[in-house]
C-alpha positions as CSV (number, residue, x, y, z in Angstrom):
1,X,32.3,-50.5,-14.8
2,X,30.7,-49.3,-17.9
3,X,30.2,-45.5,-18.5
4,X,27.0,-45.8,-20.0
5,X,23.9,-48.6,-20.7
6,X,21.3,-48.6,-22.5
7,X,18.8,-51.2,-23.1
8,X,15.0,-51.1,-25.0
9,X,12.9,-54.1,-24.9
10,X,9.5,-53.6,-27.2
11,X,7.0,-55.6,-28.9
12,X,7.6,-54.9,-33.1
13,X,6.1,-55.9,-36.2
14,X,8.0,-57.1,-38.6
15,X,7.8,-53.9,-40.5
16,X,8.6,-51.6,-37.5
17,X,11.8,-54.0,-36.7
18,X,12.5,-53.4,-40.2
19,X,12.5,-49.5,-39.8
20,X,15.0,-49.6,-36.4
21,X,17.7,-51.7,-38.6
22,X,17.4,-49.3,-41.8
23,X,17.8,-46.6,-39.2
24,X,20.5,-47.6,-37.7
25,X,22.5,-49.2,-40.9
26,X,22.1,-45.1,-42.5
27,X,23.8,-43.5,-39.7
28,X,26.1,-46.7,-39.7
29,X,26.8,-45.5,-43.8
30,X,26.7,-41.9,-42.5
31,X,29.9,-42.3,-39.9
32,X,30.4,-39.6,-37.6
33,X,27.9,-38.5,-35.2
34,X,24.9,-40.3,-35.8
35,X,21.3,-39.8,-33.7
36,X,18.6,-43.0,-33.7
37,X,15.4,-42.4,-32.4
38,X,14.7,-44.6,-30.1
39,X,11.0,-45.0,-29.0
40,X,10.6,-42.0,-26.8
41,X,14.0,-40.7,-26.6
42,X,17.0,-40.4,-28.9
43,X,20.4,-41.5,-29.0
44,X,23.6,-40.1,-30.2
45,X,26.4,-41.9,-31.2
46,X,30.1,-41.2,-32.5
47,X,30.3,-44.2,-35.2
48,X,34.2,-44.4,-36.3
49,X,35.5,-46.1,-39.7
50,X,36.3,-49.6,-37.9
51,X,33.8,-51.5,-35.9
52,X,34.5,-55.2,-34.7
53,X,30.6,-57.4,-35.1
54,X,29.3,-60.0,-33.9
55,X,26.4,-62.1,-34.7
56,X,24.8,-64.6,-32.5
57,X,22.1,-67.1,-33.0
58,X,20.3,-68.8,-30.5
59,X,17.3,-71.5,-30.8
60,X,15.7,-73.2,-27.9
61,X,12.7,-73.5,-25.6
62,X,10.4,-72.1,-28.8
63,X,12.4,-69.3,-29.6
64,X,15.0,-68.1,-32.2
65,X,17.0,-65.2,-30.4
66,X,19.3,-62.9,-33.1
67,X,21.9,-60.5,-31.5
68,X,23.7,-58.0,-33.6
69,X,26.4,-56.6,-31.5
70,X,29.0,-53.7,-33.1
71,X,31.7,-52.3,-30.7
72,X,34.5,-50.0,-31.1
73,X,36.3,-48.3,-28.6
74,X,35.4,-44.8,-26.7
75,X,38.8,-42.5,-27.6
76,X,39.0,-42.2,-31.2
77,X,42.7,-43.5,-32.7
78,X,45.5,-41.6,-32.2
79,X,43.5,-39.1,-29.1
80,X,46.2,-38.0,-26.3
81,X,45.2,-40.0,-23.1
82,X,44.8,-38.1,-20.0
């Protein structure tokens, strides 16, 4: 089971598509506890050191899909496990 998903689907220009990346690659630069706005609301993140990435590329039925996907785990290194 997950502890928490999120998931915003939303029409972009280029520009605004753009904008979300460069957002999200300065708190990425920033570390620590980074906030994204995201359309109406706003998320807040702990962004550690080490990430693990994964890009995918898909192309079929007219489309190109592009996932970015960036995980690390939810107890920082070295935390005391309850």
């Amino acid at each position: 089971m997950k502890d928490l998903e999120f998931e915003q689907k939303s029409s972009l220009s280029r520009l605004e598509a753009a904008d979300q990346l460069s957002a999200l690659a300065d708190a990425l630069r920033r570390g620590g506890k980074a906030e994204l706005d995201l359309g109406p609301g706003r998320l807040t993140l702990r962004i550690p050191d080490d990430l693990v990435s994964e890009i995918e590329v898909e192309v079929g039925d007219g489309q190109i899909e592009l996932e970015i996907e960036l995980k690390w785990p939810t107890q920082q290194a070295g935390a005391a496990k309850e």
